[in-house]
Backbone bond lengths (Angstrom), bond angles and torsions (degrees), N, CA, C in turn:
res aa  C-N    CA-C-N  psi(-1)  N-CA   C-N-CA  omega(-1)  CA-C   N-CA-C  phi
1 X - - - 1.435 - - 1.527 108.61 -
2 X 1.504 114.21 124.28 1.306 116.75 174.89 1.753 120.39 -64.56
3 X 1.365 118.09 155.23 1.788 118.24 165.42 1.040 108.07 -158.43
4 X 1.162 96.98 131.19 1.538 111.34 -172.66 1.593 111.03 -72.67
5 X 1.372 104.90 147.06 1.558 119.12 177.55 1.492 118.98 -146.60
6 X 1.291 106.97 121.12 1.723 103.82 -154.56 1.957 75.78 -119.31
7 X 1.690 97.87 173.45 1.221 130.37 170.53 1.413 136.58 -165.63
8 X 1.123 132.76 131.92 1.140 112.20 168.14 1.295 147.20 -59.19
9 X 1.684 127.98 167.35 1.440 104.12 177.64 1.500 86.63 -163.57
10 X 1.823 103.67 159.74 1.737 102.19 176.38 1.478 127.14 -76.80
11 X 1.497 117.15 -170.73 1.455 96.04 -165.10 1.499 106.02 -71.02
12 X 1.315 106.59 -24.82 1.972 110.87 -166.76 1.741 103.34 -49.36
13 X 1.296 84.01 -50.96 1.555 93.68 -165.52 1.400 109.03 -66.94
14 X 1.645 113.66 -66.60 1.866 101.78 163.38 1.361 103.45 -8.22
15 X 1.462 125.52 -93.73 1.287 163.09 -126.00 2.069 93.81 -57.54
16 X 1.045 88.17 -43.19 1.682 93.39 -169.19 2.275 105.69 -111.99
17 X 1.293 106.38 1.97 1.185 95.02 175.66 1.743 128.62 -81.92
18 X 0.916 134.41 -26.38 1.420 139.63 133.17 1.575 114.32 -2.57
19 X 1.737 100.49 -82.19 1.693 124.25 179.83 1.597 89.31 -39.63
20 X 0.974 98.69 -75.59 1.937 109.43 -156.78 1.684 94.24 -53.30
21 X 1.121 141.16 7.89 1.533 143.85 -167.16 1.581 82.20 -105.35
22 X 1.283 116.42 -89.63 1.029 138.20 -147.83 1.849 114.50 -82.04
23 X 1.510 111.07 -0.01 1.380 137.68 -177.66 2.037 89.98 -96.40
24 X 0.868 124.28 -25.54 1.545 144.90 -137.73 1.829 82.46 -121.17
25 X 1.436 116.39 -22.21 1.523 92.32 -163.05 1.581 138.05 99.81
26 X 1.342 78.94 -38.14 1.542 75.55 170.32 1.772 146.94 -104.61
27 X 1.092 155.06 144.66 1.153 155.53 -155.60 1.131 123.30 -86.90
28 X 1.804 108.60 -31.87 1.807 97.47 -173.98 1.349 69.03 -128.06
29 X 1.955 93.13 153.19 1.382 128.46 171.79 1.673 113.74 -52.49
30 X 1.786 110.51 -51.44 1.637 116.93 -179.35 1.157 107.01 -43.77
31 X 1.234 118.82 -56.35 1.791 128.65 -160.75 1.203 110.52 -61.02
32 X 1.378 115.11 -46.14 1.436 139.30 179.56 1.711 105.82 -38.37
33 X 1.489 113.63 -73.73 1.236 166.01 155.58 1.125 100.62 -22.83
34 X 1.249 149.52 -71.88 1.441 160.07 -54.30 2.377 69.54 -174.26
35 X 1.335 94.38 -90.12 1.757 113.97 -158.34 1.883 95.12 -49.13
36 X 1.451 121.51 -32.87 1.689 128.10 -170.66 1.511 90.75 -71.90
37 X 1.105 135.91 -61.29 1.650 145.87 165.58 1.282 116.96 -23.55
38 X 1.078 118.81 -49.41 1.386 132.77 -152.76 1.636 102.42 -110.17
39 X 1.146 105.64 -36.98 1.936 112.20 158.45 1.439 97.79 -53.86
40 X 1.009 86.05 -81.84 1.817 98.99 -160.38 1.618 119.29 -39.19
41 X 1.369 108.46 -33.92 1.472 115.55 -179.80 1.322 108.15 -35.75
42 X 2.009 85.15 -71.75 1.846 113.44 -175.47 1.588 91.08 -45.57
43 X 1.038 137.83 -82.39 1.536 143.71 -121.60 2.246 100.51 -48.42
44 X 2.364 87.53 -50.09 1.294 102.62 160.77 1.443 133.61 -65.28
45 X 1.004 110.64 -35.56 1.534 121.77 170.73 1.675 116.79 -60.30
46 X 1.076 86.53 -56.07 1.410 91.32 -163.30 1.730 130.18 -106.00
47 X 2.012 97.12 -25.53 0.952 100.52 175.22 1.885 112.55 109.08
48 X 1.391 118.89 173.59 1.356 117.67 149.54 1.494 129.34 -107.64
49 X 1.639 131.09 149.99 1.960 104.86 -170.20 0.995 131.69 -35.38
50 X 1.445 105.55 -24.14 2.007 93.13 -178.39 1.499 105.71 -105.06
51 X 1.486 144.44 14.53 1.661 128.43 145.16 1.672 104.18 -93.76
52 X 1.510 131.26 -9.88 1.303 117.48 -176.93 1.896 108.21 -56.73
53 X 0.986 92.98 154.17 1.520 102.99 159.72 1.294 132.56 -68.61
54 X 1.502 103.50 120.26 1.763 96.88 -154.56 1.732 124.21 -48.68
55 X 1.353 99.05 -30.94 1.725 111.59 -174.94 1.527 91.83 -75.53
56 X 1.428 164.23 -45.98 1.106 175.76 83.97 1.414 88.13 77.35
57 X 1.276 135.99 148.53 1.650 156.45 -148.77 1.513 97.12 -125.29
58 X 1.214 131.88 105.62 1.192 101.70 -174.43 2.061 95.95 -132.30
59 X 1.232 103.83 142.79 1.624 108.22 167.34 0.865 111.62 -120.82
60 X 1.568 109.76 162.41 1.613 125.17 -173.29 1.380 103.66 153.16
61 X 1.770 107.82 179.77 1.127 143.84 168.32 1.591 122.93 -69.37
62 X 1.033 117.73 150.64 1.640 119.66 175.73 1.511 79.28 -121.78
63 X 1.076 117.24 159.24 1.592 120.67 160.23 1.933 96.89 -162.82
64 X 1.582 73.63 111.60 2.008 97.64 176.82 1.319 140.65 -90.15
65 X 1.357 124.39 50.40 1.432 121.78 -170.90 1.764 104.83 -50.42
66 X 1.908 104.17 138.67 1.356 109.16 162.65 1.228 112.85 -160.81
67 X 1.392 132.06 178.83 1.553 146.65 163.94 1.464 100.73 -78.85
68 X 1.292 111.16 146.57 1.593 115.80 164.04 1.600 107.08 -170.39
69 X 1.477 111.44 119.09 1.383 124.70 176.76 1.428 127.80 -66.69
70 X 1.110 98.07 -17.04 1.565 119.54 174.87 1.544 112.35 -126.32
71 X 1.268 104.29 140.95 1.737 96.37 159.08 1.862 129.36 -48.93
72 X 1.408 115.16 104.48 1.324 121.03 -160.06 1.219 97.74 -141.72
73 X 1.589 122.40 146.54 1.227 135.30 -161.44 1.744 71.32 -129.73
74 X 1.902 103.42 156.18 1.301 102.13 173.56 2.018 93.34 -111.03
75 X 0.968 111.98 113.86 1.727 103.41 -165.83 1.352 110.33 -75.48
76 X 1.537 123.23 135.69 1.175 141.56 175.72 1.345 123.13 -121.01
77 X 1.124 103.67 80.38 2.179 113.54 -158.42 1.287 100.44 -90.36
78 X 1.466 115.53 137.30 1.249 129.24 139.11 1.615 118.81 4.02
79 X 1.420 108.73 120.17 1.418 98.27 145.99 1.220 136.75 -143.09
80 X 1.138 132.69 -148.44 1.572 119.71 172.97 1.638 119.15 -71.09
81 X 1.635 101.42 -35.45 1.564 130.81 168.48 1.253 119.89 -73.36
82 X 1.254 128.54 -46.07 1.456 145.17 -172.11 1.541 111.92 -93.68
83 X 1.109 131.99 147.37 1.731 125.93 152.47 0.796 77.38 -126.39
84 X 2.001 100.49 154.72 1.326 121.61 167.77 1.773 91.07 -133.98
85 X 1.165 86.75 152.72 1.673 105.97 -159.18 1.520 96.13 -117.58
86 X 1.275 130.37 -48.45 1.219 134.04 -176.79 1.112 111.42 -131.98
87 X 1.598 127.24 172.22 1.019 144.99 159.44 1.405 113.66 -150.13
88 X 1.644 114.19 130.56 1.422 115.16 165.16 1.242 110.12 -156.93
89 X 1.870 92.17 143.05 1.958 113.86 -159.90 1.537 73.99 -127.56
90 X 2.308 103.45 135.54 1.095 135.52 115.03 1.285 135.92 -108.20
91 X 1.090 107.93 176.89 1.839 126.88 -156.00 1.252 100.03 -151.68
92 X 1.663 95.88 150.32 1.606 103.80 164.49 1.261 125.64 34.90
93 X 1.353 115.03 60.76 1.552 130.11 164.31 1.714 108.54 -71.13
94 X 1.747 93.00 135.54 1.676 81.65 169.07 1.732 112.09 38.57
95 X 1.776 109.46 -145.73 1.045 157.07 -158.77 1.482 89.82 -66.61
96 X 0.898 118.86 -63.25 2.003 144.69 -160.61 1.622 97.60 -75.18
97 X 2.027 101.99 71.91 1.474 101.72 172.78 1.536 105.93 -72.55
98 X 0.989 140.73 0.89 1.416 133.96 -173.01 1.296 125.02 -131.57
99 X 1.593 95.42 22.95 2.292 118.56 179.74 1.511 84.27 -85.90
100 X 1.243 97.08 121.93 1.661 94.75 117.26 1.443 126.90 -139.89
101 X 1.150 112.20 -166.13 1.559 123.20 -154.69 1.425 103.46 -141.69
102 X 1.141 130.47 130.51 1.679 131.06 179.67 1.251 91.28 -134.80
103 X 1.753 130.33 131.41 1.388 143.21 133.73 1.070 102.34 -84.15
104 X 1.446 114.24 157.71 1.322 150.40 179.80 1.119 136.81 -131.65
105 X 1.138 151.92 75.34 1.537 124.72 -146.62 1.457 86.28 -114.38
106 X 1.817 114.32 140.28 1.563 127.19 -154.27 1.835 91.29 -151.48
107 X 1.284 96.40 158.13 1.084 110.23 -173.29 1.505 100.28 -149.44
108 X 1.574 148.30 129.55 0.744 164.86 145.79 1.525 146.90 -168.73
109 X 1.348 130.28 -157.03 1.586 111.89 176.71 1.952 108.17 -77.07
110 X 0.527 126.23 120.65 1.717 128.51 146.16 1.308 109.04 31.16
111 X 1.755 105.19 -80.46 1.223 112.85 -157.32 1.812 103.02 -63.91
112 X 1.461 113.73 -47.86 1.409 132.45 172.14 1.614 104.59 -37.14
113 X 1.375 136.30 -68.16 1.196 126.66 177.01 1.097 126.92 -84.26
114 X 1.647 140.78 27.20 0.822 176.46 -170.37 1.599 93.62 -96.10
115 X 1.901 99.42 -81.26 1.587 102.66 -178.27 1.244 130.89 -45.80
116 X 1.421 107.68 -30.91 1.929 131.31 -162.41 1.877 72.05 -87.24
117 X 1.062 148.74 -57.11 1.140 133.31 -173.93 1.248 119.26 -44.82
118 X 1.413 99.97 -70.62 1.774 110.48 -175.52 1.711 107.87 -56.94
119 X 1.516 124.12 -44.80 0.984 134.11 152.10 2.145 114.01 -13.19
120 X 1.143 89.45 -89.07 1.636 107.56 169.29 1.489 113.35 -21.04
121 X 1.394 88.15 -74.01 1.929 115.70 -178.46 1.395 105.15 -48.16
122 X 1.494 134.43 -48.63 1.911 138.77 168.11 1.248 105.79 -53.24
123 X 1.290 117.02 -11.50 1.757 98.86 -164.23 1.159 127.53 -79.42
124 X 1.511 128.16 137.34 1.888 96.37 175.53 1.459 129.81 -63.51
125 X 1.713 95.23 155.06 1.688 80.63 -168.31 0.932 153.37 73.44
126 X 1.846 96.74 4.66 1.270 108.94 170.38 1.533 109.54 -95.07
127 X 1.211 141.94 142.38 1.270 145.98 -170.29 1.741 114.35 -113.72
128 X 1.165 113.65 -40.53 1.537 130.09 -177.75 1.552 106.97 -129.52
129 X 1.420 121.76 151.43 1.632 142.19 166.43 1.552 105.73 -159.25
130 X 1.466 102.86 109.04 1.685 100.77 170.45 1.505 100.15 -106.71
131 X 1.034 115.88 -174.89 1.866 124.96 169.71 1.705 86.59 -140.68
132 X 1.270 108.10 113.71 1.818 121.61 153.18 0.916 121.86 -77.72
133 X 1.588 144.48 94.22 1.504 122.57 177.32 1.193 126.41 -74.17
134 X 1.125 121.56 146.40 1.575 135.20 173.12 1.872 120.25 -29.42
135 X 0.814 169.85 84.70 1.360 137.54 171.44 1.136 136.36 13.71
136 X 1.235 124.10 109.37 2.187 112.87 -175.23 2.140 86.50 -59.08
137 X 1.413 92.58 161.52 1.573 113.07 169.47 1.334 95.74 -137.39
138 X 1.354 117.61 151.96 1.595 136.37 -153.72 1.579 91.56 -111.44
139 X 1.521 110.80 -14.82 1.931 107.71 -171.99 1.618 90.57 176.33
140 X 1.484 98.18 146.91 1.290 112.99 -164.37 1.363 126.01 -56.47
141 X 1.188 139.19 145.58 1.458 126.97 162.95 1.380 121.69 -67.79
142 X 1.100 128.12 -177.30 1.596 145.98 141.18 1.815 79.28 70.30
């Protein structure tokens, strides 16, 4: 069920909030609104991987842009510290015969994917390493 929630704001911001909507991608104001909220919480809440607290639980994505002359997976195994939940390798996008792209989806303490980060980031040929976090949840699933 929808509810409405209004607020104020100054003229600058009026003046340019639209642009920043639709500069941003998106079409409706809620969503807009709604996804900046819900960033921002986490960002305050929780932080990004490298200020979290190392013992801190953290899930998410690895996502690995690199060059590779050969078909090469960059491997991200299981460990006692780490779960890995997924794995996914592309190749040869478009133009970019020699992209690829590795997701990851990892689950562990902070400090642990931290390393698999910095890890990533040393590698040759690697060009890009983001960490996506998961969604905060307010109470457990399943």
């Amino acid at each position: 069920m929808s509810q409405i929630i209004s607020f104020s704001a100054d003229r600058d911001f009026a003046s340019i909030f639209d642009d920043l909507i639709q500069q941003s991608g998106y079409k409706n104001r809620s969503r807009f609104l709604r996804d900046a909220a819900i960033y921002f919480a986490e960002i305050q809440q929780k932080g990004d991987l490298m200020s979290i607290d190392d013992s801190e639980v953290v899930e998410g994505h690895l996502v690995v842009h690199y060059q590779t002359e050969k078909e090469q997976k960059l491997m991200v195994t299981r460990t006692e510290s780490v779960e890995v939940a997924a794995y996914h390798h592309s190749s040869r996008l478009g133009h970019s015969c020699h992209s690829c792209v590795d997701v990851v989806h990892v689950k562990g303490n902070a400090l642990d994917v931290r390393g698999i980060f910095e890890q990533l980031k040393n590698t040759r040929n690697v060009d890009k390493v983001v960490f996506v976090s998961a969604p905060m949840r307010q109470e457990d699933c399943c």
